[in-house]
C-alpha positions in Angstrom: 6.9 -31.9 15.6 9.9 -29.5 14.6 11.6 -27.6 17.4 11.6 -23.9 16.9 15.0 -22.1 17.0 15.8 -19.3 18.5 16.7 -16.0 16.4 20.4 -15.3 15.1 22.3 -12.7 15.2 22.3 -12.8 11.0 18.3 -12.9 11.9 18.0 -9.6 13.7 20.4 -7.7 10.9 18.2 -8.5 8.1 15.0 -8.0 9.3 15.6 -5.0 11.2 18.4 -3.8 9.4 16.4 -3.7 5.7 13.1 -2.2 7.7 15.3 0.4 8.7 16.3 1.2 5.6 13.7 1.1 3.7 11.7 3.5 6.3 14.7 5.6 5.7 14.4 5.9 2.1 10.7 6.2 2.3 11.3 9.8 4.3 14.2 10.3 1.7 12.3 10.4 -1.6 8.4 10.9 -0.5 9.1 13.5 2.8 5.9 14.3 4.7 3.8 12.3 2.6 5.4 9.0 3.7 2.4 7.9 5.5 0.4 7.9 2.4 1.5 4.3 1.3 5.6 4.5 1.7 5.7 3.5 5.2 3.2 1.0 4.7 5.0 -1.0 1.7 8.4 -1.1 3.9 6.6 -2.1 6.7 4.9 -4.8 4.8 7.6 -6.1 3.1 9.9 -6.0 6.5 6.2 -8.2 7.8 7.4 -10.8 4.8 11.1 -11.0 5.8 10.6 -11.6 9.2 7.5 -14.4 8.5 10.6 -16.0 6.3 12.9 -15.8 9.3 10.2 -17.4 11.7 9.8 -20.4 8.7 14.0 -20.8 8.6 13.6 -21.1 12.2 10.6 -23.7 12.3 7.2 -22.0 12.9 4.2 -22.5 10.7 2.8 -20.7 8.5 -0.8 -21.4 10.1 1.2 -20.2 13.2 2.6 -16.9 11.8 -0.5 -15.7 10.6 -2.4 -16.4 13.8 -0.7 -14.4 15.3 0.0 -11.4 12.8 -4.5 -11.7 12.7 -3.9 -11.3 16.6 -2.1 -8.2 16.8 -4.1 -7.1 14.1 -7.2 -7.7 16.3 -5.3 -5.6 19.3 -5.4 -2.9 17.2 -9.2 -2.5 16.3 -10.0 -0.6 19.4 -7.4 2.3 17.9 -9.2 2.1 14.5 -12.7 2.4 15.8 -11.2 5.6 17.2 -9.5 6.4 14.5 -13.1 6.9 12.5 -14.6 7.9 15.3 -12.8 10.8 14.7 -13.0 11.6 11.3 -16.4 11.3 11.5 -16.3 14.0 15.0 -14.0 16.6 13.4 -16.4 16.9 10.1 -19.4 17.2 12.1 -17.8 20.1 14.6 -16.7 21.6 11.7 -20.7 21.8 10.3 -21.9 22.6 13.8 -19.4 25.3 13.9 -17.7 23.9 17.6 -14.3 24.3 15.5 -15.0 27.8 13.5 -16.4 29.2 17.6 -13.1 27.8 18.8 -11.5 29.7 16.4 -13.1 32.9 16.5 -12.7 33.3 20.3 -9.1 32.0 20.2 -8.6 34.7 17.8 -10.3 36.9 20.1 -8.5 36.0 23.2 -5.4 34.3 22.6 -2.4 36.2 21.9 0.6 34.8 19.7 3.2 35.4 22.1 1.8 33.3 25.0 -0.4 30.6 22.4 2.1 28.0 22.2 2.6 27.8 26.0 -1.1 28.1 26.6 -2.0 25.2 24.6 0.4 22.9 26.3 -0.7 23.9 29.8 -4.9 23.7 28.8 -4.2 19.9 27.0 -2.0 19.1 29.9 -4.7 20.4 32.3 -7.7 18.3 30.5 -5.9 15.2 29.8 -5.3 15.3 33.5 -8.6 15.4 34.3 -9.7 12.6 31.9 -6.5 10.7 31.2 -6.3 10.4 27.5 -4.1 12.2 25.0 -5.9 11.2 22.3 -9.1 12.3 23.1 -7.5 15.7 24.1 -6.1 15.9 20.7 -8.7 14.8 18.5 -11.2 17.6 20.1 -9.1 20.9 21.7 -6.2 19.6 19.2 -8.0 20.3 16.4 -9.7 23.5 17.0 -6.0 24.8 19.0 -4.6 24.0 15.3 -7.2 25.6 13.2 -6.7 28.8 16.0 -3.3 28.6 15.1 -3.4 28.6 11.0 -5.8 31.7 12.0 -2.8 33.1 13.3 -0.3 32.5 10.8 1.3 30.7 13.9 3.7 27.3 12.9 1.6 24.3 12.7 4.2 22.1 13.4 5.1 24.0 17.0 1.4 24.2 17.8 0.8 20.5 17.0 4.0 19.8 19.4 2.9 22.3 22.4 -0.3 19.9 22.1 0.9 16.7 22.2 3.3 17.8 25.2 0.5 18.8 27.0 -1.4 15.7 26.1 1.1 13.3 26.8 2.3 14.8 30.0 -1.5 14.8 31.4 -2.1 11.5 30.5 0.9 10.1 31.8 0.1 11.2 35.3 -3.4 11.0 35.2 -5.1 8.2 37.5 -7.8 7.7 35.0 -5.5 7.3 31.8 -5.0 3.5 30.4 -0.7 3.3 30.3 -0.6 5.0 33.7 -2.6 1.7 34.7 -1.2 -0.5 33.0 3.0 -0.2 34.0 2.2 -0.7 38.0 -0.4 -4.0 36.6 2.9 -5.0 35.1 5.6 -4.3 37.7 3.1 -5.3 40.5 3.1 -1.9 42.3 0.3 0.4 43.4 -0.8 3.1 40.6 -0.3 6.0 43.1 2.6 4.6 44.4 3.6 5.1 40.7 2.6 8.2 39.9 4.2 9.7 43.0 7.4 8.6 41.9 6.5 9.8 37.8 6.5 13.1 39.3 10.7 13.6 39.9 11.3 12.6 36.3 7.8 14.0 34.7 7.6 17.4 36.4 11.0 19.3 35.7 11.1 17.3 31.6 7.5 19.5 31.5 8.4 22.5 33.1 11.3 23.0 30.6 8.3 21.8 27.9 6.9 25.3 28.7 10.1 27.1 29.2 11.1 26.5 26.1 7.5 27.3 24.3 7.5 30.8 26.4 11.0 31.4 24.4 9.9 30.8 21.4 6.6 32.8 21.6 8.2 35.9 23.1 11.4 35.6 20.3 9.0 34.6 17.5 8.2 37.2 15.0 4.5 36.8 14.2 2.8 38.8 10.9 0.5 41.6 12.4 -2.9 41.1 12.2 -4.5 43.9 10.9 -7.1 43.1 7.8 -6.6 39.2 7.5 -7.6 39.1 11.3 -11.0 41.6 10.5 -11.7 39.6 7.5 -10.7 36.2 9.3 -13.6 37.2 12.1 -16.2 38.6 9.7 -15.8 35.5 7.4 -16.9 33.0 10.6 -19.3 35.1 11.5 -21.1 35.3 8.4 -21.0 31.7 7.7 -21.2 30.3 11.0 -23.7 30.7 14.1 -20.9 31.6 16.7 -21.9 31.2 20.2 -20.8 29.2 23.6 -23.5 27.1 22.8 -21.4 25.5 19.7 -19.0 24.5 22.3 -21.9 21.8 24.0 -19.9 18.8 22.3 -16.6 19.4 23.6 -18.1 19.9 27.3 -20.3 16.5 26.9 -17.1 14.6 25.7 -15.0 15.8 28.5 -17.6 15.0 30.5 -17.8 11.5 29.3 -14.3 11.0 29.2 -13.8 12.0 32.9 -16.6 9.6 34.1 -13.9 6.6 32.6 -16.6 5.9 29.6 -15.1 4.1 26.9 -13.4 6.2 24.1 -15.7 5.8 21.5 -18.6 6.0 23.4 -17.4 9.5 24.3 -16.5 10.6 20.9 -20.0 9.2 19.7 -22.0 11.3 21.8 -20.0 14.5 20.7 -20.8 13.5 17.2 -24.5 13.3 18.4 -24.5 16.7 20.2 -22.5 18.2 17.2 -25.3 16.9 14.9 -27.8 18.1 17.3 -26.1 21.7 17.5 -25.6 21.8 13.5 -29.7 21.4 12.6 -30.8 23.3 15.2 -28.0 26.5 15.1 -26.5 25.7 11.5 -29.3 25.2 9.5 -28.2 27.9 6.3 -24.8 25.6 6.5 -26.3 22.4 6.7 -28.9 23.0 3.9 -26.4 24.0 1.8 -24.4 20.7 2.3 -26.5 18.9 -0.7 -26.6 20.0 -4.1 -29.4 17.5 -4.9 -32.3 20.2 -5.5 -34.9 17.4 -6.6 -34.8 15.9 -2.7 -36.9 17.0 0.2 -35.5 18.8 2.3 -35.5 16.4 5.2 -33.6 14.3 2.4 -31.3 16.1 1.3 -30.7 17.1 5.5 -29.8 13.6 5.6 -27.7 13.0 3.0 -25.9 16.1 3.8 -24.5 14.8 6.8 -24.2 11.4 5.7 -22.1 12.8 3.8 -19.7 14.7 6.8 -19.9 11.6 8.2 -18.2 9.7 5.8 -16.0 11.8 3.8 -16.2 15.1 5.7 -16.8 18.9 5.8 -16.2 21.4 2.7 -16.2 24.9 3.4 -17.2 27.7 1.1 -16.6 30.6 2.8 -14.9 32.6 -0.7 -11.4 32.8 1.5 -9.2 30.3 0.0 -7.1 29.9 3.4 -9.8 29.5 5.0 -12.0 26.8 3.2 -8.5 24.7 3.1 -8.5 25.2 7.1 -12.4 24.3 7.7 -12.6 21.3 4.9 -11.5 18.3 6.9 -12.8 15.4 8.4 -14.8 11.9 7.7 -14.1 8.6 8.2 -12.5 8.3 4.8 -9.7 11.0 5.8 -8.3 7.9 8.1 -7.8 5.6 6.0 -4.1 6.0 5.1 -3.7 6.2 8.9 -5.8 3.1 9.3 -3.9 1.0 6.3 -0.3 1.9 8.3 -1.9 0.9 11.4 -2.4 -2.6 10.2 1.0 -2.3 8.6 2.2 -1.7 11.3 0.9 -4.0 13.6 1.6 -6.9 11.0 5.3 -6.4 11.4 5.3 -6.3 14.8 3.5 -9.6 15.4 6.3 -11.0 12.4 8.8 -9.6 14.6 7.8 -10.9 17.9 6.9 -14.4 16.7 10.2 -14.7 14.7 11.6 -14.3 18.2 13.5 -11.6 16.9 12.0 -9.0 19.5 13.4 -11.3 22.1 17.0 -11.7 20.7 17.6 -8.0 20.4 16.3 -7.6 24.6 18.4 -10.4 25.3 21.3 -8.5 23.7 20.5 -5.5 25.1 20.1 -7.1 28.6 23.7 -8.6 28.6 25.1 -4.5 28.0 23.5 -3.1 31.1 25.7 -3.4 34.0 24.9 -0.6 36.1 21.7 1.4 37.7 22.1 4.0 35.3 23.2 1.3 32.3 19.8 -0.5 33.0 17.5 2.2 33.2 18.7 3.5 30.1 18.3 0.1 28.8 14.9 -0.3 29.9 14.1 3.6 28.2 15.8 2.3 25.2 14.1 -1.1 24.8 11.1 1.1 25.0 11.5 3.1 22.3 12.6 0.2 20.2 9.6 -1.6 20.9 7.6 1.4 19.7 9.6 2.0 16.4 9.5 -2.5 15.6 6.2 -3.4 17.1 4.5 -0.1 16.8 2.1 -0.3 19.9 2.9 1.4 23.2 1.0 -1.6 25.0 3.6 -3.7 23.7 6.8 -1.1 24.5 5.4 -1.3 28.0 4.6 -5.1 28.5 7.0 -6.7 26.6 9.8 -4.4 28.2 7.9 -5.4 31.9 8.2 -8.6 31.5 11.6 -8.8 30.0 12.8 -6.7 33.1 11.3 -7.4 35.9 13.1 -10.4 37.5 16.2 -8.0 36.3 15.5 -5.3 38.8 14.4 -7.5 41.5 17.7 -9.3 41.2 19.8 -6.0 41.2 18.1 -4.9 44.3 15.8 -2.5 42.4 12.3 -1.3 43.4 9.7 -2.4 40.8 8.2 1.4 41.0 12.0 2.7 39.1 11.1 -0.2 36.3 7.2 1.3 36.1 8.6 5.0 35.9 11.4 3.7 32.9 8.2 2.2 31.3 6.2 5.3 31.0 9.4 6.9 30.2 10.8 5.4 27.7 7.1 4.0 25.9 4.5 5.7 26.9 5.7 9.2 26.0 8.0 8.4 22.8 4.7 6.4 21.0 3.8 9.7 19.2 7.1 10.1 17.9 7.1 7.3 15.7 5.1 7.6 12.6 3.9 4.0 11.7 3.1 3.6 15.2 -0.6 3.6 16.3 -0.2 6.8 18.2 2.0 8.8 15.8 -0.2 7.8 13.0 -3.1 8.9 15.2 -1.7 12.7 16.5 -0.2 12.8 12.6 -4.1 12.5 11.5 -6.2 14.2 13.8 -3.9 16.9 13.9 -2.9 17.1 10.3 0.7 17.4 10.9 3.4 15.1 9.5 4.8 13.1 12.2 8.0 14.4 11.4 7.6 17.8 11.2 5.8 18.0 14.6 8.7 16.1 16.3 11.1 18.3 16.8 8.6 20.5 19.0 7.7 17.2 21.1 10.2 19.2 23.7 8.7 17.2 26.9 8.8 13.8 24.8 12.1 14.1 23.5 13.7 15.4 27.2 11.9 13.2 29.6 13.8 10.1 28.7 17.3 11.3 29.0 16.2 12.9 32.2 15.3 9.5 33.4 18.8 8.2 32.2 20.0 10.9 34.1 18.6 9.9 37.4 19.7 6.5 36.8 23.5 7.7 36.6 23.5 10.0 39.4 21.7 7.6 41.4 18.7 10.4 42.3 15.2 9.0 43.3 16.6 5.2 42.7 14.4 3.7 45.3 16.0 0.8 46.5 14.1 -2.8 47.3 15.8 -2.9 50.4 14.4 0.5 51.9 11.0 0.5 50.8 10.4 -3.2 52.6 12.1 -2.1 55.5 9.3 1.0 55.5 6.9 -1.4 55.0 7.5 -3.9 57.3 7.7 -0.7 60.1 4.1 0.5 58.7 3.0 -3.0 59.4 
């Protein structure tokens, strides 16, 4: 049996460095539409190069692909959401849950404080039911649509949501990552959460600061006839009413009872097909132009038909019909396809062993608090941009840091926060990774143009680093077992 050697340096330069720069000159010549096959060829053929390396270095083949199927297979429960979805963002669209949460953010919502106030109301749900995803594939959507209504910058709105989603998530109880760094340090998950707050509170509060600015400094088109028209146009092709907003209650609802994702979105795509044939019916029957079927038939087919490849509008407004007509199951494939890209090359990576090389590197720099915090943060974000999966940014960095910090005389709870820090909140950042492809989709904003806005993603990390240097809220092992042992 051939002994299996250990990554080079050589190793880690060519399958990271030609990744790198073929995802660089996928941005370069195809922009925002990257995602639409781009990413996944680089990403593919960066798969191939490090399969070759893990050969060179004396794995199987049989071996390789195991394991490429097994991350694959870790990835399912994000592309059952990911349809999930498609299909639940055509069907609000028909029941009219999207065009009502239009109209009444039209109605109520003023451009100077929107950008702010959908931070604070995704940051306040995904609290309450601890997932940014679910967040933004319901109130994100209809928040975004409210905002092309406005003539407001898709790309901020799309970033004020996924602050808000990421920062309620993060310090929510209920939410999956906030479980899963204390499971991996060994700490309790309010013990955890308690000390997310030094790092998670101010990066958020200057999330909103920041948003305020730019709403009071923007200069927004006055409304005046598109508004009128925008309101009368809903009106007349949609039944608009609190009622329509049933589905996002039940999957809130769901969601904060700790019911499994798709489950939840499920049941809104029930209640949104239940809403659409009893308060939509003029929209619905108009969904099949099949004259020579029944009209339970061609009911049927009609949403079959959302279902699967989504909602088109007809409304006579141009801007309009391209912000209604979306949705479907098919509208994810891209996203879907880069997800198992994705995924592919991080399994190549990690069974090349050339994940492990670069940590080991990266372990040897760190030589003070602040050095390994930033390290950890780093190592993070790494993890998301080669292996794509924020489970794996946070267990793989765990586990590679763990014994580090106890050695250094390091509470585990600093290695949880740096974990949530550095990979829970800089997933959506990364395009090919499962939760940038995911916000890029449901959203319907490039990953790239919404990342600049990410204010609270982008700022919580070096605030961390931060705290690491100055030494501030570094809870020592020392102390805390000394507390302990008095509490005992």
């Amino acid at each position: 049996m051939s002994t299996v050697k250990e990554a080079s340096v050589a190793d880690v330069t060519l399958t990271v460095g030609v990744t790198v720069v073929l995802l660089a000159f996928s941005v370069i010549l195809f922009g925002s539409d990257s995602s639409s096959g781009a990413n996944q060829i680089a990403l593919v053929i960066g798969a191939a190069l490090a399969a070759m390396v893990a050969i060179k270095n004396g794995q199987s083949w049989k071996v390789i692909e195991e394991t490429i199927v097994s991350g694959i297979s870790t990835s399912l429960p994000a592309i059952m959401i990911l349809f999930s979805v498609g299909s639940l963002i055509g069907v609000w669209m028909l029941s009219g849950t999207v065009p009502t949460m239009i109209y009444y953010g039209l109605l109520l919502l003023d451009p100077s404080f929107f950008y702010p106030a959908c931070c604070l109301l995704c940051a306040i749900t995904a609290l309450s039911i601890g997932s940014s995803w679910t967040v933004a594939g319901t109130l994100g959507v209809g928040l975004v649509a409210v905002a092309a209504g406005m003539e407001l910058s898709l790309p901020i709105t799309a970033g004020a949501i996924i602050c808000g989603a990421y920062f309620g998530d993060k310090m929510s109880p209920l939410s999956d990552t906030t479980n899963l760094a204390p499971a991996v340090t060994g700490i309790d998950i309010f013990t955890h959460i308690r000390h997310m707050t030094w790092t998670t509170a101010p990066s958020f509060l200057a999330a909103l600061v920041i948003f305020s600015l730019i709403g009071i400094f923007q200069s927004t088109p006055p409304a005046g006839d598109s508004l009128a028209e925008t309101l009368a146009l809903l009106e007349e092709n949609f039944s608009i009413g609190i009622i329509m907003l049933l589905p996002i209650a039940v999957v809130v609802f769901m969601a904060s009872r700790k019911m499994p994702a798709v489950a939840s979105i499920l049941m809104g795509i029930f209640t949104g097909v239940v809403i659409a044939l009893i308060f939509q019916r003029p929209v619905v029957a108009a969904l099949s132009s099949d004259r020579e079927l029944t009209v339970v038939a061609a009911t049927v087919k009609g949403i079959w038909v959302v279902l699967f490849d989504g909602y088109t509008a007809s409304t006579g407004n141009e801007n309009l019909d391209s912000l209604l007509s979306r949705g479907g199951m098919s509208s994810m494939l891209n996203t879907v396809w880069l997800v198992i890209a994705a995924m592919s090359f991080g399994s190549a990576m990690e069974k090349a062993g050339v994940l492990n090389r670069m940590l080991k590197g990266l372990l040897a720099l760190s030589t003070s608090v602040g050095g390994l915090i930033t390290t950890t943060l780093a190592t993070c974000f790494g993890v998301n941009v080669l292996a794509a999966d924020q489970y794996m940014s946070i267990v793989v960095t765990g586990r590679m840091f763990k014994d580090t910090y106890a050695e250094r005389g390091l509470h585990a709870k600093n290695l949880a926060r740096a974990l949530e820090d550095g990979g829970t909140i800089t997933s959506p950042l990364v395009p090919w990774n499962t939760c940038g492809a995911y916000m890029s989709a449901a959203l319907g904003v490039p990953t790239l143009a919404y990342l600049p806005f990410c204010f609270f993603n982008l700022i919580n990390p070096f605030v961390s680093a931060a705290y690491g240097f100055a030494n501030f809220k570094i809870e020592p092992l020392e102390s805390t077992e000394e507390i302990q042992a008095e509490a005992a």
